[in-house]
N, C-alpha and C positions, 0 to 999 in steps of 0.2 A: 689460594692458600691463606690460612688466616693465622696470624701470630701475635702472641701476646706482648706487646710493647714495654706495659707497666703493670705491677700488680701490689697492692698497698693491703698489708692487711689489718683488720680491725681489733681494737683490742675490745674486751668487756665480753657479756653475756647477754646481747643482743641477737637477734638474728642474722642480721649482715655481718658476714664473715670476713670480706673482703672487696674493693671494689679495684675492678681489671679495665686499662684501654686495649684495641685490639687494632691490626693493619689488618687490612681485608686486600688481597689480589697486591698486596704494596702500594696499595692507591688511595685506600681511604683508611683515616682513623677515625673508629668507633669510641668514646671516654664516656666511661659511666655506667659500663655491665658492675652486676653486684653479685657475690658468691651470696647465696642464701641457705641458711638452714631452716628446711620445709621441715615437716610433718615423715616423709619419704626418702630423706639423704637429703644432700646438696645441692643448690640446681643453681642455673645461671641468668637470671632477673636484668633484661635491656633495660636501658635510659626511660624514665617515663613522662610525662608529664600529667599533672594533676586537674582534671576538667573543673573549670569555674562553674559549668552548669551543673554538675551532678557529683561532683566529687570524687568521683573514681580516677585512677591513673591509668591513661594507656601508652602503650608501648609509641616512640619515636620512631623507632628502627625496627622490622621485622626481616626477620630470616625464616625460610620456609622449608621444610622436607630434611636433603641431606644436609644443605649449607647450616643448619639450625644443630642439628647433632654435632657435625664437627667443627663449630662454634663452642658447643658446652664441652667437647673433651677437652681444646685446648686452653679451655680459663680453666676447669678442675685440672688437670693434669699441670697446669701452672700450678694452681693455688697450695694443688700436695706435695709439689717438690719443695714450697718457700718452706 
C-alpha cells in the first residue's frame, strides 16, 4: 500500500508542480517525488541525484512494473484533490 504522507505544492510557472513524501507498506518513507509538468500531462519524477562524472541525474529510488503505476496514481490523485 503506498500513501501520500505530504504534499507541498509549488507556486510560479515552472515545471515542478509539486513535491510529495510517500509511506510505502507503512514501513518506509519515500521524500522528494516531484509532480512534473512534461510535454505529455503530469508525471511523477523520484528523488535523484546529480552525477559528478557526467552530470546527469539518476533516480535514488526505483519502482518497477505495477508498484511504479500505483505509485504515480497516488501522488496525481493526491495532487488534484489539494
Amino acid at each position: 500500500m503506498i500513501e501520500v504522507v505530504r504534499l507541498f505544492k509549488c507556486e510560479g510557472e515552472g515545471n515542478i508542480k509539486a513535491y510529495a513524501d510517500v509511506q510505502v507498506a507503512g514501513e518506509v518513507i519515500i521524500k522528494g517525488l516531484r509532480v512534473i509538468a512534461g510535454e505529455s500531462g503530469l508525471f511523477v519524477g523520484m528523488p535523484a541525484n546529480k552525477s559528478k562524472k557526467d552530470g546527469k541525474y539518476y533516480d535514488i529510488v526505483i519502482f518497477q512494473g505495477d508498484s511504479k503505476k500505483i505509485l504515480e496514481d497516488a501522488v496525481l490523485t493526491a495532487y488534484k484533490a489539494e
